[in-house]
Steps between C-alpha positions, in 0.01 A plus 500: 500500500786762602713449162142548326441767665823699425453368092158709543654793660779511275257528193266740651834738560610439167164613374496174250180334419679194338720205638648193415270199462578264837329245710481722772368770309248243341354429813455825647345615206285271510385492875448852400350494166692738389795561219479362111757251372661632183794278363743472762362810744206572712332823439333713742201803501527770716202308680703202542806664647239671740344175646921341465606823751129498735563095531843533616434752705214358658764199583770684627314731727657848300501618175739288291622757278669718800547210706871454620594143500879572662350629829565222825186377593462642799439833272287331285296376807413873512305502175388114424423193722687347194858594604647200380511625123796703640791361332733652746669183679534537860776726654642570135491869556696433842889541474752319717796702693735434743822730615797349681684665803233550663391807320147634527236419241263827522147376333180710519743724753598233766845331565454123479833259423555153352644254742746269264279205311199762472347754286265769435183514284368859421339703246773660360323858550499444864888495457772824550796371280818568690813608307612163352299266370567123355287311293537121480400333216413195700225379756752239637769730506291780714377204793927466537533876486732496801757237337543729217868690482354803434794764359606769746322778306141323516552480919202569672294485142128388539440158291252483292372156340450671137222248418206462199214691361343725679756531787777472294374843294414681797818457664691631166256789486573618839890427448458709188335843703759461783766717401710463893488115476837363348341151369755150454350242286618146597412229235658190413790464310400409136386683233173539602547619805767761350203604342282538782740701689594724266199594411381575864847693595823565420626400787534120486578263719800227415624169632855706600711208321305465183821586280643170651164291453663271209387184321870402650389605872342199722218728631360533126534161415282414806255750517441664145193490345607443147121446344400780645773710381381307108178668520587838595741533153219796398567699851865555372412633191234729664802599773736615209277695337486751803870550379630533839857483591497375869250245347694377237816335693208328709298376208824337332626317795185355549435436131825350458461259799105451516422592816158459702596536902158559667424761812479192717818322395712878582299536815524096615843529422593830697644683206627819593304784238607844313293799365595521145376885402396493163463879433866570568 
C-alpha cells in the first residue's frame, strides 16, 4: 500500500495523467473503476485522478499530495492514525557521538560524557559542534571509538559516526554551515574510502605507516583486502581526476600495491594515525 501510495503521489506532483501499464496499476484501477488501457499505458481523466488523490487520502488520514512520507512516525501520529506509511526507519535521523578524555558533550545545552564502550544518540540539531570534529566512516569503528589512535591535532575532537540517508545528509549540512569547526574525515584505507574522505574534508585521516604498507610487508599479506581493492578500480580514476597533488603519491602507492585495509583492521591493530591536509 505505502509504495502505491508514493507511485500516486508522484504522478499527481508531476501533473501526468498517464503511466506505465503494471499489475499493480491494473488492479487499482480496477478496484476503482477508473483509468483506460491504451497500448502499454493507463490513461487517466481529471475525474479519475480526483477519486485516485480523495481514495488515498481517505486511507492515509491527510491529503496525499502534501503528505510527507520522510517524517518519523511519531510526527506522522500527529496527522494520521496511519503512521506506519512513514518510511522513516527508526532512529535514522539520530546520530551517534562520543569524545574521549573525558571532554564534555554539550546537547540541547547540557554537559553529558561517554564512559568508554558507550555512545550518544541525538538529533543532530540538539548538538553545539565543538572546534574539531571527526567523522568515521564506520558503525564498527565508532562503538571502538576509544581504541582509535587518534592524531595529536584531532585531540579532544567530538566523533561522529558519519552514517546513511537521512542522518548522513544532515550531519554534512550542518558540517557545511559551521565555519569554527575544523572537521577530520577518517575512512578506510582503499580507494573508496579516499573518496569518501576527501570529499567530506581535506583533512584526512591516515594509517601513519601507509608508505611502508607493501605487498612485501607481512601485515598486508595477512590482512589486505585484495577483492575489495578489485572493485573499487573506478574510485581511482574518479580520485585523479580531482588532480590533486597530495592525492596523487597516495593513489599510486595504493594502486601499485592494491590495497584495501579497513577502519577496523587500523583500529584492531592499534595503528598509530596522521592528518594528511589536502589544501596545502
Amino acid at each position: 500500500m505505502i509504495g502505491m501510495a508514493k507511485s500516486v503521489q508522484k504522478l499527481l506532483r508531476q501533473g501526468k495523467k498517464e503511466v506505465a501499464k503494471g499489475m499493480r496499476w491494473e488492479k487499482l484501477c480496477s478496484s476503482l473503476s477508473i483509468g483506460q488501457i491504451k497500448h502499454k499505458v493507463i490513461v487517466f481523466s481529471d475525474e479519475d485522478l480526483i477519486a485516485l488523490r480523495n481514495y488515498f487520502s481517505n486511507l492515509i488520514g491527510s491529503d496525499i499530495y502534501t503528505f510527507d512520507f520522510n517524517k518519523d512516525r511519531t510526527t506522522l501520529a500527529k496527522k494520521t492514525a496511519n503512521e506506519k506509511v512513514g518510511k522513516q526507519a527508526v532512529f535514522s535521523h539520530l546520530i551517534q557521538v562520543a569524545r574521549q578524555a573525558d571532554l564534555p558533550i554539550i546537547i540541547n545545552g547540557q554537559s553529558t560524557f561517554t564512559p568508554v564502550g558507550s555512545l550518544i544518540s541525538t538529533p543532530i540539531e540538539l548538538l553545539d559542534l565543538p572546534e574539531k570534529v571527526v567523522l568515521v566512516e564506520n558503525g564498527e569503528t565508532i562503538i571502538y571509538w576509544n581504541d582509535i589512535r587518534l592524531p595529536d591535532e584531532c585531540e579532544g575532537a567530538l566523533i561522529i559516526y558519519r552514517g546513511h540517508g537521512v542522518a548522513a545528509r544532515e550531519i554534512l549540512d550542518v558540517i557545511a554551515n559551521s565555519p569554527n569547526t575544523v572537521v577530520y574525515a577518517y575512512c578506510d584505507f582503499d580507494p573508496a574510502g579516499l573518496m569518501i574522505a576527501s570529499s567530506i574534508s581535506s583533512n584526512i585521516i591516515l594509517p601513519e605507516n601507509w608508505a611502508s604498507l607493501t605487498q612485501e610487508s607481512g601485515f598486508l599479506k595477512k590482512f589486505n583486502k585484495r577483492d575489495c581493492f578489485i572493485k573499487q578500480r573506478d574510485d581511482i580514476k574518479s580520485l585523479r581526476k580531482k588532480g590533486n597533488k597530495f592525492l596523487e603519491s597516495i593513489i599510486n602507492h595504493i594502486e601499485s600495491h592494491e590495497i584495501a585495509i579497513t577502519q577496523e583492521c587500523v583500529t584492531a591493530h592499534n595503528l598509530k594515525l596522521i592528518v594528511m591536509d589536502l589544501s596545502n
